[in-house]
N, C-alpha and C positions, 0 to 999 in steps of 0.2 A: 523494550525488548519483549519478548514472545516465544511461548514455546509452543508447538503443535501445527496442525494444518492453516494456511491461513484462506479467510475468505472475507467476504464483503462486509458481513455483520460483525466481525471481529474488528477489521480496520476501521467501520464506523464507532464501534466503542470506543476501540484505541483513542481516536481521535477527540471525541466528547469527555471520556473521563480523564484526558493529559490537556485538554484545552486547548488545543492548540490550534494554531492560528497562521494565517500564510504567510509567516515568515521563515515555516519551514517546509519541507518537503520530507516525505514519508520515501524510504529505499529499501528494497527489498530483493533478493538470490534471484536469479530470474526464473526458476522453477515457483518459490513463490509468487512471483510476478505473473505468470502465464497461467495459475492456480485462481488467483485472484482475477485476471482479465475473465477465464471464464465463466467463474461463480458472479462478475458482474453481469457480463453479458444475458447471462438466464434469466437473471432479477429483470433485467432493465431491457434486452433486446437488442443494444446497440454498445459501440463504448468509443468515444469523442477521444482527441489527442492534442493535448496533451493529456491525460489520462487522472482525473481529481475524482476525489471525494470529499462532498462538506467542501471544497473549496480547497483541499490540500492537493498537491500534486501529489503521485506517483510514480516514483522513477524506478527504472529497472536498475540493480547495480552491474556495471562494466567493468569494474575495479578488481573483483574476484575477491571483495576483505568482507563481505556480508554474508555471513551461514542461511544454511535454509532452513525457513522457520520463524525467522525475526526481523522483528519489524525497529528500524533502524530510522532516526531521522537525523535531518539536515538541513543545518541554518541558510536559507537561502537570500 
């Protein structure tokens, strides 16, 4: 979990200091999802789909049970 704006350096930490590995997937509000698509795109130019970083998926949530702000995973 997470609190503040999220963006691409944030999620790559997240990832590196929880270790985590593709057997989960990263879910996020979709305000933060669309926050994060664009701070990729600037870094990088383009953004591929299904939508990873490090190898983790990114999923937008549809569920409406994820706040905005946090970074939420799930066992895939």
């Amino acid at each position: 979990m997470h609190n503040g704006k999220i963006n691409y350096v944030q999620i790559r930490d997240y990832i590196l200091e929880n270790e985590l590995t593709d057997s989960v997937a990263i879910v996020l509000h979709p305000d933060s999802f669309d926050s994060l698509a664009i701070d990729y795109i600037s870094q990088h130019g383009f953004i591929e789909r299904p939508f990873e970083i490090l190898g983790i998926t990114i999923l937008e949530d549809t569920t409406g049970n994820i706040s905005r702000n946090r970074i939420e995973t799930l066992e895939i």
